[in-house]
N, C-alpha and C positions, 0 to 999 in steps of 0.2 A: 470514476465511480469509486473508484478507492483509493487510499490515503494513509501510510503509514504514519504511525505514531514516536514519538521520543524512546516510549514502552518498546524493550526488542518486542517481535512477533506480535503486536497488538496493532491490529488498523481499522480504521472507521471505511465503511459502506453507507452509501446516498443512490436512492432509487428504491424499483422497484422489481417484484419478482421475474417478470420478462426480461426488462436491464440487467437482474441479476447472471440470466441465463444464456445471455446473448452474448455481453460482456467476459462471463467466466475461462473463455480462450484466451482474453487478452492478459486477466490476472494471472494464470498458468504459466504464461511466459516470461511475465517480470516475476515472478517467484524461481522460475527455472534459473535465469539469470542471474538474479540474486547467490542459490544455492552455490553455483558456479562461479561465483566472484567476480561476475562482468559490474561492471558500473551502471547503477539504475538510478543518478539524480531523479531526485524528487523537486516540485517545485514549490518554493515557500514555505519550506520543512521551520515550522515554528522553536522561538528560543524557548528554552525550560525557565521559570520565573517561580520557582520553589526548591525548594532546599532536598527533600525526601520524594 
């Protein structure tokens, strides 16, 4: 449902308010993890094709 961006801190959201709410434990913990420096592969984290 969610999907980091190339942007630090900027990610895109797909779905909908129920998804949002259901969901939101699961984002919790990949941000926890994140903050803590575990390893959170992403999949198919797109190549940047612009300069700026």
């Amino acid at each position: 449902m969610w999907k980091p961006t190339q942007q630090e801190s900027h990610w895109f959201h797909g779905g909908n308010l129920h998804q949002s709410r259901h969901y939101s434990l699961y984002l919790s913990l990949h941000l926890k993890a994140r903050y803590e420096n575990l390893p959170t592969p992403v999949y198919a984290l797109q190549e940047v094709h612009h300069l700026q």
